[in-house]
N, CA, C and O of each residue as an XYZ file, in Angstrom:
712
protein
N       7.052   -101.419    132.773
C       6.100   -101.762    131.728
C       5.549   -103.160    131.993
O       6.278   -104.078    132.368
N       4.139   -103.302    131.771
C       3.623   -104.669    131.545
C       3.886   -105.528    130.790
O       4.139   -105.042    129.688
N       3.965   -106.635    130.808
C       4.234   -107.517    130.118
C       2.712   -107.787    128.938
O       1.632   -107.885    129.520
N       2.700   -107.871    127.683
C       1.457   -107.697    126.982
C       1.264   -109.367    126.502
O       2.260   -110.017    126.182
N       0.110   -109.879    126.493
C      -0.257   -111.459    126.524
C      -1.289   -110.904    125.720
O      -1.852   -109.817    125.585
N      -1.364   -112.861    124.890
C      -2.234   -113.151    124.118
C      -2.913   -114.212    124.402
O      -2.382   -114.970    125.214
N      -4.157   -114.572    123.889
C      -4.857   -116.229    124.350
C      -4.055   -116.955    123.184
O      -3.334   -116.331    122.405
N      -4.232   -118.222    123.139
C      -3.837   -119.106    121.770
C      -5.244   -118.984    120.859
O      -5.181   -119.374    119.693
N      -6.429   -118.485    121.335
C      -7.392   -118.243    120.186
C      -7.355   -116.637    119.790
O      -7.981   -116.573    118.732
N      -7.113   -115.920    119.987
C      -6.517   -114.550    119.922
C      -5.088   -114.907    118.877
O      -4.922   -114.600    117.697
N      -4.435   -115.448    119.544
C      -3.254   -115.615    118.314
C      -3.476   -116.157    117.079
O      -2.900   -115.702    116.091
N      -4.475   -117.351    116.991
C      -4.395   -118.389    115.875
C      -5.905   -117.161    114.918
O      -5.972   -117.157    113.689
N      -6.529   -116.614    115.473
C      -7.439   -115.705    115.063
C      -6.295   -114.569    114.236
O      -6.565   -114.347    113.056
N      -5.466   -114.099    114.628
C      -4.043   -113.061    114.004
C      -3.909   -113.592    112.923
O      -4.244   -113.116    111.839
N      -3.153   -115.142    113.226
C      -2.764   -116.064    111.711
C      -3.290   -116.115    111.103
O      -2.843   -116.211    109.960
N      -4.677   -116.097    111.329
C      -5.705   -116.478    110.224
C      -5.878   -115.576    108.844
O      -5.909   -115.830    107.640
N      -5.987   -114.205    109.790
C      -6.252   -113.400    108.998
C      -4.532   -112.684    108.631
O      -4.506   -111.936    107.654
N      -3.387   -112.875    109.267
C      -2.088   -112.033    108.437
C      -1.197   -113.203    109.149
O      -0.827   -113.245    110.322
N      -0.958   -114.149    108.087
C      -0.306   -115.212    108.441
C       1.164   -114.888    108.495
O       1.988   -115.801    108.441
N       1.571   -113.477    108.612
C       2.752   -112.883    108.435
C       3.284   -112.741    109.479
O       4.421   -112.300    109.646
N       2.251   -113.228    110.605
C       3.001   -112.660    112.020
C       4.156   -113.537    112.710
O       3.925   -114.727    112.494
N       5.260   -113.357    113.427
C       6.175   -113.840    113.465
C       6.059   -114.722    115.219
O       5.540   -113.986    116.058
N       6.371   -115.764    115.613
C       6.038   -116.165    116.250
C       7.815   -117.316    116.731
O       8.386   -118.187    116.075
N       8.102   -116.766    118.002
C       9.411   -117.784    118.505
C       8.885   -118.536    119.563
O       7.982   -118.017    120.219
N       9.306   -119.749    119.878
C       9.324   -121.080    120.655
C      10.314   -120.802    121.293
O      11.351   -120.726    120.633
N      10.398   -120.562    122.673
C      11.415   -120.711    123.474
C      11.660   -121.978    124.509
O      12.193   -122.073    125.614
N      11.102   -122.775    123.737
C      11.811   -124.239    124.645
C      12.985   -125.010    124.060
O      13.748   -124.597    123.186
N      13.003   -125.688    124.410
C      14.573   -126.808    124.261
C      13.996   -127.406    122.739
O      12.859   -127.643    122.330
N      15.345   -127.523    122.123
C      14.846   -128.180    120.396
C      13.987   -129.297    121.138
O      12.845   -129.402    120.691
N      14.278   -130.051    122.064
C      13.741   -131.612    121.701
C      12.195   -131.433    122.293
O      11.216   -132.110    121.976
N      12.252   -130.283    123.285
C      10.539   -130.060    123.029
C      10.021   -129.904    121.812
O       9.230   -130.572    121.147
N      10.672   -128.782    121.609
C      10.204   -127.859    120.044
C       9.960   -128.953    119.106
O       8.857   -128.984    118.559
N      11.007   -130.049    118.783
C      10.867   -130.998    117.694
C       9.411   -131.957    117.908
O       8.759   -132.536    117.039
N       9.166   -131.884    119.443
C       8.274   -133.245    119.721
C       6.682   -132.338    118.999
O       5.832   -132.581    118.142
N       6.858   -131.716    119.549
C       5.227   -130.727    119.082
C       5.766   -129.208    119.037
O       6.602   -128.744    119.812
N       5.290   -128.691    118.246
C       5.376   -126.799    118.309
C       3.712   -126.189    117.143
O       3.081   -126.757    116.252
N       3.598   -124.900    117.762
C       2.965   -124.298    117.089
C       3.492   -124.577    115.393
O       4.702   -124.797    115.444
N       2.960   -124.643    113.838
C       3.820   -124.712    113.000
C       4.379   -123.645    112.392
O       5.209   -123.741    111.487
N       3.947   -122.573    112.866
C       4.965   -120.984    111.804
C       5.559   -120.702    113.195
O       5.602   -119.488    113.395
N       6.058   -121.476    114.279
C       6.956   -120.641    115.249
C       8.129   -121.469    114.840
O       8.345   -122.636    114.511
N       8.807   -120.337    115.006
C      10.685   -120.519    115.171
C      11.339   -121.313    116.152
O      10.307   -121.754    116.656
N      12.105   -121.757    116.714
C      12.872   -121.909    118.027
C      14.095   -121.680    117.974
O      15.042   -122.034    117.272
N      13.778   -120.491    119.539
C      14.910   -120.216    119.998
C      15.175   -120.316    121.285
O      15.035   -119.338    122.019
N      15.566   -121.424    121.714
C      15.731   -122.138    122.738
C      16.038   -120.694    123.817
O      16.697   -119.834    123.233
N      15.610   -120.294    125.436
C      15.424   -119.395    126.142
C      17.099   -119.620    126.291
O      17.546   -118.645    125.687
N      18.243   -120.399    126.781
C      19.361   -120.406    126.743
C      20.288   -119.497    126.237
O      21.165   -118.708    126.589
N      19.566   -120.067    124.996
C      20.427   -119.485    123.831
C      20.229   -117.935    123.224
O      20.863   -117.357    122.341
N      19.156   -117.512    124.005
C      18.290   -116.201    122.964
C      19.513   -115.054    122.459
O      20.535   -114.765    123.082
N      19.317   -114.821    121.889
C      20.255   -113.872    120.759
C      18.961   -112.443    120.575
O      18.152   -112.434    119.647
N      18.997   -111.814    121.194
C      17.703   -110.450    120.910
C      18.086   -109.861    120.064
O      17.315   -109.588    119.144
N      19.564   -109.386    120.033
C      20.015   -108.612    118.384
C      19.372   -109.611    117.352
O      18.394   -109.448    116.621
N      20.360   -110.892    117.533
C      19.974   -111.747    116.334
C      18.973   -111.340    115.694
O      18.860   -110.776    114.605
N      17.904   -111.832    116.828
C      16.656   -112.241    116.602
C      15.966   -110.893    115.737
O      15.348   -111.044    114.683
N      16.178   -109.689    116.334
C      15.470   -108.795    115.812
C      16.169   -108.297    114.798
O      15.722   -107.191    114.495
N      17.378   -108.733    113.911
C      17.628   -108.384    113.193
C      17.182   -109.030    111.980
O      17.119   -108.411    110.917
N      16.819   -110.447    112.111
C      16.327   -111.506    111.293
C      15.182   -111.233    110.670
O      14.938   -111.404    109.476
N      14.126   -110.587    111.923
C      12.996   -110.590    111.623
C      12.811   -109.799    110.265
O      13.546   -109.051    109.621
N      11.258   -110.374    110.065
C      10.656   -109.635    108.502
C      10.055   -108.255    108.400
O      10.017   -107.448    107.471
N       9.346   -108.213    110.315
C       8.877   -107.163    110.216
C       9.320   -106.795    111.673
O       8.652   -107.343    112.549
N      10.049   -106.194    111.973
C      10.066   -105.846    113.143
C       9.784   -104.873    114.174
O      10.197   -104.721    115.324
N       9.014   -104.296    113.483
C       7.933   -103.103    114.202
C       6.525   -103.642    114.149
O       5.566   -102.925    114.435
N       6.433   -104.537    113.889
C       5.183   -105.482    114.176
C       5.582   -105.957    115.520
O       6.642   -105.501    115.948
N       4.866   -106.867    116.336
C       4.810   -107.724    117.479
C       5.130   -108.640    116.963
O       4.677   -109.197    115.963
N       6.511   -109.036    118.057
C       6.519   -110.233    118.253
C       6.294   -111.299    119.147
O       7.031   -111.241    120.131
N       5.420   -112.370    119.125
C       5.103   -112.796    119.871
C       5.662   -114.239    120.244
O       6.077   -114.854    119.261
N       5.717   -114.615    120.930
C       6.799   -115.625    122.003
C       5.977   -116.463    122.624
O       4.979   -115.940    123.119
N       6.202   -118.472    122.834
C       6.010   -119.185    123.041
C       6.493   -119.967    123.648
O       7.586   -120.303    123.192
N       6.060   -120.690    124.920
C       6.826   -121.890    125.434
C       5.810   -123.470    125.777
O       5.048   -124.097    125.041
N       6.106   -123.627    126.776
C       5.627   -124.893    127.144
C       3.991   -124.420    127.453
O       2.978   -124.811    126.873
N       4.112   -123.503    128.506
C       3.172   -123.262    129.606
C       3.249   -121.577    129.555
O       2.042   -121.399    129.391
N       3.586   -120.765    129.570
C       3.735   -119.338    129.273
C       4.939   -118.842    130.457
O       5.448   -117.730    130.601
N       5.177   -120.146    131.244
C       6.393   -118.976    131.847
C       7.999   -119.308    131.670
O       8.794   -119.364    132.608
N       8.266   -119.483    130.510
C       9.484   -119.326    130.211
C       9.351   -118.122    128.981
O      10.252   -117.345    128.667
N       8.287   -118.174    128.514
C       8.025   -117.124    127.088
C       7.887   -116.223    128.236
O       8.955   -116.461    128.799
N       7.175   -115.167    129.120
C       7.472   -114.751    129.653
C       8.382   -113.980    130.272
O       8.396   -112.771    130.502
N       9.382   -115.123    130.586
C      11.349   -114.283    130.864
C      11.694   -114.258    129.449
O      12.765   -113.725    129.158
N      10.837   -114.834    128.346
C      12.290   -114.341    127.221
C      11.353   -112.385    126.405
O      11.739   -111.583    125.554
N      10.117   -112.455    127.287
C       9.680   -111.099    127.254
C      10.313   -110.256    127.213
O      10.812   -109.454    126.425
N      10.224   -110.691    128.929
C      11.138   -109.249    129.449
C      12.774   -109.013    129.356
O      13.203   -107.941    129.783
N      13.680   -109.960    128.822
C      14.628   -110.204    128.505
C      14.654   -108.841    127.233
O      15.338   -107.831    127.396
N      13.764   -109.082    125.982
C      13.316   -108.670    124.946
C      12.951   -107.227    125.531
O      13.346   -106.290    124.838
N      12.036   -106.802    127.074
C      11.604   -105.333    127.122
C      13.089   -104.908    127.742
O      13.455   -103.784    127.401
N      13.955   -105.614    128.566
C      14.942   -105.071    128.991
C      16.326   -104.616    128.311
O      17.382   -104.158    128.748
N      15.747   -105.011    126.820
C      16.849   -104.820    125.695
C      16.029   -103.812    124.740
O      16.315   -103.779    123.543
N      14.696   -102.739    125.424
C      14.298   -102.108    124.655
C      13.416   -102.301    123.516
O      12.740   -101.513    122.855
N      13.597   -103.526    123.461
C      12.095   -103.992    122.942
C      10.799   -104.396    122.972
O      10.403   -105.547    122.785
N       9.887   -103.062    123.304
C       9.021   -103.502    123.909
C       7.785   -103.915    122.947
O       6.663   -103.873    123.452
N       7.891   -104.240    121.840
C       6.517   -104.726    121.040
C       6.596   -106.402    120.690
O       6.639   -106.946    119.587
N       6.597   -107.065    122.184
C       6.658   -108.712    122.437
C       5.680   -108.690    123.210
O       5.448   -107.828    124.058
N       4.694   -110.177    122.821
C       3.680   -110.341    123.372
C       3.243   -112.110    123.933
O       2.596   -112.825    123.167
N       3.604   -112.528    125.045
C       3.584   -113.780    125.407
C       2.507   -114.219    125.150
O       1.496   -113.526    125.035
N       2.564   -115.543    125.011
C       1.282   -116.536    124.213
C       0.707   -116.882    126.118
O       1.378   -116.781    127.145
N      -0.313   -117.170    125.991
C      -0.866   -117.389    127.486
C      -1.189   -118.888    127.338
O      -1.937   -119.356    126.480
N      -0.625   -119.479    128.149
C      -0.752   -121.290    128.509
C      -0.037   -121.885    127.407
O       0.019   -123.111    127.310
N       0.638   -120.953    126.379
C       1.843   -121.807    125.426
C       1.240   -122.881    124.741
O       0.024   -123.030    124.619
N       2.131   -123.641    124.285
C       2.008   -124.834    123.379
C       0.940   -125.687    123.511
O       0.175   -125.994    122.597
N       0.890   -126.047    124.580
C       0.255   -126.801    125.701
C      -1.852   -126.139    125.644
O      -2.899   -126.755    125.448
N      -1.689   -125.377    125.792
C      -2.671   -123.971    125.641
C      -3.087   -124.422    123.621
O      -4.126   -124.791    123.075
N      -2.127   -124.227    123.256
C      -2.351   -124.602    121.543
C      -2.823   -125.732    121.544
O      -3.921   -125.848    120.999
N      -2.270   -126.803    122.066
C      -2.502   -128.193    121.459
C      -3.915   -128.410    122.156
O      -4.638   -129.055    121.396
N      -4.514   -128.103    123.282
C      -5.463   -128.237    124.354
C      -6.584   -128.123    123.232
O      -7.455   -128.979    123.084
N      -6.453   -126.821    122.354
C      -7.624   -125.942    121.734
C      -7.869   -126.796    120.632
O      -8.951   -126.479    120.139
N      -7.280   -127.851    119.955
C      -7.489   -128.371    118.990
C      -6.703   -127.914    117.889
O      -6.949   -128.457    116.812
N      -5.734   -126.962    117.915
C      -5.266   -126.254    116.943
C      -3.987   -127.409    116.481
O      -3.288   -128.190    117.127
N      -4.121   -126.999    114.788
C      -3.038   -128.033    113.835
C      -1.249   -127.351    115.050
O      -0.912   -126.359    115.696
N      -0.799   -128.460    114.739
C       0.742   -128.463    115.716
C       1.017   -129.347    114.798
O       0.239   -130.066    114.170
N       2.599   -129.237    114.720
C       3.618   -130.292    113.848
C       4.187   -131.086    115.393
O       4.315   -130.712    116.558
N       4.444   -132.471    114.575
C       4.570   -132.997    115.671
C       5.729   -134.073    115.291
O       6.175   -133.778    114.182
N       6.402   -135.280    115.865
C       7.410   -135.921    115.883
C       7.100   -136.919    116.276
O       6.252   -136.938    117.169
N       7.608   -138.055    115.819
C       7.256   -139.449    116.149
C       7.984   -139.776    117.186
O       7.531   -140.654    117.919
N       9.555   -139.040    117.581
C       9.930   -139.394    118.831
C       9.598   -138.589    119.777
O       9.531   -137.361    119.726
N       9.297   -139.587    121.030
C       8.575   -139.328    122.356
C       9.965   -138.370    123.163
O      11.139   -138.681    122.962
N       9.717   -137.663    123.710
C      10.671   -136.426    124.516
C       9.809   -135.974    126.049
O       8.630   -135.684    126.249
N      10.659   -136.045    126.708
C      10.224   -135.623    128.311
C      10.185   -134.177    128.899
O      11.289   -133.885    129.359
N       9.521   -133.461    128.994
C       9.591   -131.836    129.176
C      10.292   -131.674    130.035
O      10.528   -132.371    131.023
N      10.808   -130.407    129.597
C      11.289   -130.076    130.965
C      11.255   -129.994    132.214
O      12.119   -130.414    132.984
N      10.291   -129.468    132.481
C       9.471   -129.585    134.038
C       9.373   -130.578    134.892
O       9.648   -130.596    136.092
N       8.852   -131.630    134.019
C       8.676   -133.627    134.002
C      10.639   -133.753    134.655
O      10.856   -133.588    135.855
N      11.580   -133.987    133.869
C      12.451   -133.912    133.924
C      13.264   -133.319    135.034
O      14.201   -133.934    135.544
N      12.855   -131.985    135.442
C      12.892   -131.328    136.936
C      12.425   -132.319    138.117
O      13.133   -132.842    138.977
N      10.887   -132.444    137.897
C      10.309   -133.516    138.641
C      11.172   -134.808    138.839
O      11.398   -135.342    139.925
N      11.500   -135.113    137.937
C      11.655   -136.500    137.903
C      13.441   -136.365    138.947
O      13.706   -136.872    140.037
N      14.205   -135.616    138.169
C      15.150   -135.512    139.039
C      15.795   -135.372    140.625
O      16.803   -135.695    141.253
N      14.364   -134.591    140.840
C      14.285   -134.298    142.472
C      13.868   -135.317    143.120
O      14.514   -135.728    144.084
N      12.736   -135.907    142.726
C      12.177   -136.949    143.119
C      13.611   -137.847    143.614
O      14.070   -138.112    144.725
N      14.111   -138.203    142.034
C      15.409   -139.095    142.218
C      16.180   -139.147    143.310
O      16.425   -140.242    143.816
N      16.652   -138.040    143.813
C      17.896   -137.660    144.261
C      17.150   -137.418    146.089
O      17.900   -137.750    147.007
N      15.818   -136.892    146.441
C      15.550   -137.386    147.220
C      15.044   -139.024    147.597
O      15.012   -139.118    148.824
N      14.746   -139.998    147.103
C      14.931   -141.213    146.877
C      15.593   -141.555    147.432
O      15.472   -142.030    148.561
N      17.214   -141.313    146.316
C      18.740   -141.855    146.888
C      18.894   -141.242    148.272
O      18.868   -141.959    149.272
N      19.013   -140.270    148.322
C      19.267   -139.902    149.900
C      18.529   -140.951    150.699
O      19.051   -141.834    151.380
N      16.632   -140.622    150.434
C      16.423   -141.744    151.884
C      17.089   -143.298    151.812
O      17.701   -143.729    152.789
N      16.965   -143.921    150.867
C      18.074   -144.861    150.814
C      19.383   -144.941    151.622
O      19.553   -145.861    152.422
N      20.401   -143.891    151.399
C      21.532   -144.177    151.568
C      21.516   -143.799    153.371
O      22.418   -144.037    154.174
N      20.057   -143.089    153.658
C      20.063   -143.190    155.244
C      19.814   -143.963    155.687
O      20.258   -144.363    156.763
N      19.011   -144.452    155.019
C      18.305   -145.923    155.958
C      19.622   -147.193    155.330
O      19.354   -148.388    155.456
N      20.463   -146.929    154.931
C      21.528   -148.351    154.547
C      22.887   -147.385    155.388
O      23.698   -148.192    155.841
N      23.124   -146.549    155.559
C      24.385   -146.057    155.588
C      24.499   -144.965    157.164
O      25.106   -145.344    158.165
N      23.923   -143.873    157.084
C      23.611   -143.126    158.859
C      22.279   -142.410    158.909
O      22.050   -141.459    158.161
N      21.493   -142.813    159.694
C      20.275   -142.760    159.276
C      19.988   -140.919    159.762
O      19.432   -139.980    159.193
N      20.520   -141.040    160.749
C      20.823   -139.828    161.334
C      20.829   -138.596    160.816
O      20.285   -137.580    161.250
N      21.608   -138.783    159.672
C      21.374   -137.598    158.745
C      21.702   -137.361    156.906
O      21.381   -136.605    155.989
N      22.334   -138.264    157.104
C      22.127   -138.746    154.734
C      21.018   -138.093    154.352
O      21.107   -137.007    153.780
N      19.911   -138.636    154.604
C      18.451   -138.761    154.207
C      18.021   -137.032    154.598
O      17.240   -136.341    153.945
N      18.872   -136.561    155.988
C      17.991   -135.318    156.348
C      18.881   -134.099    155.430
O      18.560   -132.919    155.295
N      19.549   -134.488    155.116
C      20.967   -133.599    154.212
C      20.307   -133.623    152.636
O      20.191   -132.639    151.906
N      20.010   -134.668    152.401
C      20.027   -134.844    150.682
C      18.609   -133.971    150.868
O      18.669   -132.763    150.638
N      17.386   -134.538    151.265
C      15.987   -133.940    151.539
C      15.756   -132.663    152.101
O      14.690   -132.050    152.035
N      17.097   -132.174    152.820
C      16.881   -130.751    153.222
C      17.580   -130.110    151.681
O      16.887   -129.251    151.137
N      18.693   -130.433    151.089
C      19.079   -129.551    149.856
C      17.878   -129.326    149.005
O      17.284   -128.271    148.782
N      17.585   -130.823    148.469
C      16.453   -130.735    147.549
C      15.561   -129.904    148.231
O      15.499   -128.956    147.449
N      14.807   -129.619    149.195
C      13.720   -128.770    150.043
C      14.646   -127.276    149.157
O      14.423   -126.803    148.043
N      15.370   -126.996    149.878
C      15.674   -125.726    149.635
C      15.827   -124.775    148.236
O      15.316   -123.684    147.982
N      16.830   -125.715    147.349
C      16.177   -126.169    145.823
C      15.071   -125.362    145.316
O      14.952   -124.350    144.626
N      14.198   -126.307    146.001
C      12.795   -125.969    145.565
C      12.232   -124.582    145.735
O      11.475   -123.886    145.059
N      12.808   -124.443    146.768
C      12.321   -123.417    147.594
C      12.536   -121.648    147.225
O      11.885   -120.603    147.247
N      13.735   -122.089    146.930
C      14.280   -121.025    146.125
C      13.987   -120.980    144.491
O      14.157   -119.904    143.918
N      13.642   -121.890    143.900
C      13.362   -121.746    142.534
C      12.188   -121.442    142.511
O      11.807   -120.962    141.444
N      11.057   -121.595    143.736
C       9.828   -121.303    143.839
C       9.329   -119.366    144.252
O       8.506   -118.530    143.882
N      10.412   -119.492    145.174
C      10.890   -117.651    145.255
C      10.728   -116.731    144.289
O       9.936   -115.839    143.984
N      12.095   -117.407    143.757
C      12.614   -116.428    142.227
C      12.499   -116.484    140.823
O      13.058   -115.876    139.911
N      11.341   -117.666    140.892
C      11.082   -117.917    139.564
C      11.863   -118.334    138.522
O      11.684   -118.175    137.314
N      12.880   -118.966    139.197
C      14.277   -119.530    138.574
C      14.230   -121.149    138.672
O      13.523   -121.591    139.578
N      15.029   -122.255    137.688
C      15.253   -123.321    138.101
C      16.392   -123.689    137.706
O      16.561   -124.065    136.547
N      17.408   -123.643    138.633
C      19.268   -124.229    138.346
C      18.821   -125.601    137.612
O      19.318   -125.787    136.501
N      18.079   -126.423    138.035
C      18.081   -128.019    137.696
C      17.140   -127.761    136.188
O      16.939   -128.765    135.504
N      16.753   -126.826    135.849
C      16.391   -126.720    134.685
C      17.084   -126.108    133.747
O      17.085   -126.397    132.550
N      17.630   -125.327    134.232
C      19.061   -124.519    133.360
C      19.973   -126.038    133.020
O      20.109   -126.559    131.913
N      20.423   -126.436    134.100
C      21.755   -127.680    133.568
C      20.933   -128.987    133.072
O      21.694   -129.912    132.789
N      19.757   -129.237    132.925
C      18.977   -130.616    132.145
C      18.620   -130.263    130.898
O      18.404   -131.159    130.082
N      18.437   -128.303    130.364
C      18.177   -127.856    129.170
C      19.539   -128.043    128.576
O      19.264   -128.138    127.380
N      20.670   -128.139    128.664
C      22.233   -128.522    128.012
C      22.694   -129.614    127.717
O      23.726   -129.946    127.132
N      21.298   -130.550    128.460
C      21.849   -132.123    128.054
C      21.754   -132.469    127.095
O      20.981   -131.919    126.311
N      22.555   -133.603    126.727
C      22.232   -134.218    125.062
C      20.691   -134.430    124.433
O      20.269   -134.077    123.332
N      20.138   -134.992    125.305
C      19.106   -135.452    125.261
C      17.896   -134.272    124.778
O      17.037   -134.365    123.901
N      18.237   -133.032    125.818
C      17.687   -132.234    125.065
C      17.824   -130.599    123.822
O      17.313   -129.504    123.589
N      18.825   -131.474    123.420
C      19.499   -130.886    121.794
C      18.688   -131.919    120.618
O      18.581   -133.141    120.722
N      18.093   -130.958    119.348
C      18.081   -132.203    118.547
C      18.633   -133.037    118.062
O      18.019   -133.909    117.447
């Protein structure tokens, strides 16, 4: 089965007219807290609970439709959702990001929070850094070609499979819990 998508003017056009429709945030609270759509839920992609969730709901033979940063973490919590037999979920296309772009009202937070992705970035960056460092101070020979070949591969593979380990273990940090 396909995965079924919405625009953010297609969605906020839904609200308008049946403000009943149910709408989850699947990023990290401290995204969710910094900005979110305002009638979406969060349920952090980690954590997703699909019984929970569909037991909670108000209407649940309606669509539900699912939100993230950028549309591809809403996305896996789709098909997560079609692979548990539920197939009336419908990903938001370009996410939050996609919302806030359009001009549309978002609740928002006075404290500043680093996305995830940013955070990915920023980490790799880091850690290739330290490596060239510790080659050029310590064996140049190969520190630098060891740390820069992991991180390479890393990448490489999260770029494959549409997966990110360094995003799985930075979504558990304190930092990003509310």
């Amino acid at each position: 089965m396909s995965l079924n998508v919405i625009t953010v003017a297609e969605l906020k056009a839904k609200h308008d007219s049946d403000n009943s429709i149910e709408l989850i945030d699947v990023r990290t609270p401290a995204e969710y807290s910094a900005v979110h759509v305002e009638f979406a839920e969060n349920f952090p992609l980690d954590q997703l609970d699909i019984t929970a969730i569909q037991q909670s709901r108000h209407s649940p033979d309606q669509p539900l439709y699912v939100i993230c940063k950028m549309g591809g973490r809403s996305a896996k919590a789709c098909q997560k959702f079609i692979e548990a037999g539920i197939e009336n979920v419908v990903n938001v296309q370009g996410g939050t990001d996609a919302w806030v772009n359009a001009g549309y009202d978002a609740a928002r937070s006075t404290k500043k929070v680093i996305a995830l992705d940013r955070q990915v970035r920023i980490s790799a960056g880091t850690l290739v850094a330290v490596g060239v460092a510790l080659s050029a101070a310590v064996e140049p020979a190969w520190i630098g070609l060891v740390i820069a070949g992991f991180i390479g591969a890393g990448l490489m593979f999260s770029g494959i499979t549409d997966t990110c380990g360094m995003g799985t273990v930075l979504s558990k940090m304190p930092w990003n819990k509310s």
